[in-house]
N, C-alpha and C positions, 0 to 999 in steps of 0.2 A: 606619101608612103611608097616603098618600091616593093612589091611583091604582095602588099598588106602588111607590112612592118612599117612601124614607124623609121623616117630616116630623118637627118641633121636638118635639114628645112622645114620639116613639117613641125619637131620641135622649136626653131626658131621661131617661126611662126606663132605660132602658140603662144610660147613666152612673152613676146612681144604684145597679144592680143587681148591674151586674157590672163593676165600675169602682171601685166604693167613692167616689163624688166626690158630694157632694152637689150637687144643680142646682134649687133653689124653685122658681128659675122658668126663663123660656126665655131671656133675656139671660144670665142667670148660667151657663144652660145651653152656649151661642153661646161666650161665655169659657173654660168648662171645656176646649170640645173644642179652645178654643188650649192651652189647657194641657196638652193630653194630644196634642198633637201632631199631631190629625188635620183642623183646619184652618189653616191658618196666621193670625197675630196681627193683622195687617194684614186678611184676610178678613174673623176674627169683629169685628173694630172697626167695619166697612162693618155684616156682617148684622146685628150685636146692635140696633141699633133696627130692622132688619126684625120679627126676633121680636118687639120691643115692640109694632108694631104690628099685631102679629098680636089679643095682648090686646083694644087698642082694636076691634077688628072683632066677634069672636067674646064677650066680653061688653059688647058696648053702653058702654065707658066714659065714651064723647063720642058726640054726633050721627056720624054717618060721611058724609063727602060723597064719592058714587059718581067724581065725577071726580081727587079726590085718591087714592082706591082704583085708579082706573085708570091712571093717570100712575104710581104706585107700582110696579104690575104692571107698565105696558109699558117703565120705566126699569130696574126692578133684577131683571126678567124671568131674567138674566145670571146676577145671583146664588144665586137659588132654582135654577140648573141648577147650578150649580157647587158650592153645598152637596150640593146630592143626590147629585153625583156622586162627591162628597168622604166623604161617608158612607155611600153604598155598597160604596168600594172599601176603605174598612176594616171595614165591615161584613162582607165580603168576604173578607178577611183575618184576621180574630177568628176565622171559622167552622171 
């Protein structure tokens, strides 16, 4: 979790754990929870290159240009609330 939100690891994890679904990475991860119902298919098809881009950030794959990191953030700002709040409330719910 970062902050107390759930983030794309803590879901992979999960998925993986108590879920039975594999998830390698975080795209595939993004997918699963359409498959499992808990974000809708249309959402994960917007987030899934969110996650991808998470990759790019956290291991250096490309240069990162702070203003394309920023436009990212203050565009799909949206989304990162609506996942969170998407896997919280079955995070929620599981418990």
């Amino acid at each position: 979790m970062t902050g107390g939100r759930p983030d794309v690891e803590v879901v992979r994890r999960h998925l993986s754990v108590a879920a039975g679904l594999d998830a390698p990475d975080y795209a595939t991860a993004v997918d699963r929870l359409a498959d499992a119902k808990i974000v809708p298919a249309n959402f994960a098809a917007r987030f899934r290159a969110v996650a991808g881009f998470r990759n790019v950030l956290v291991h250096g794959y490309l240069a990162v240009d702070l203003q394309v990191v920023e436009q990212v953030l203050r565009d799909r700002l949206p989304d990162f609330e609506e996942f969170a709040a998407r896997v919280e409330q079955y995070l929620g719910d599981v418990q």
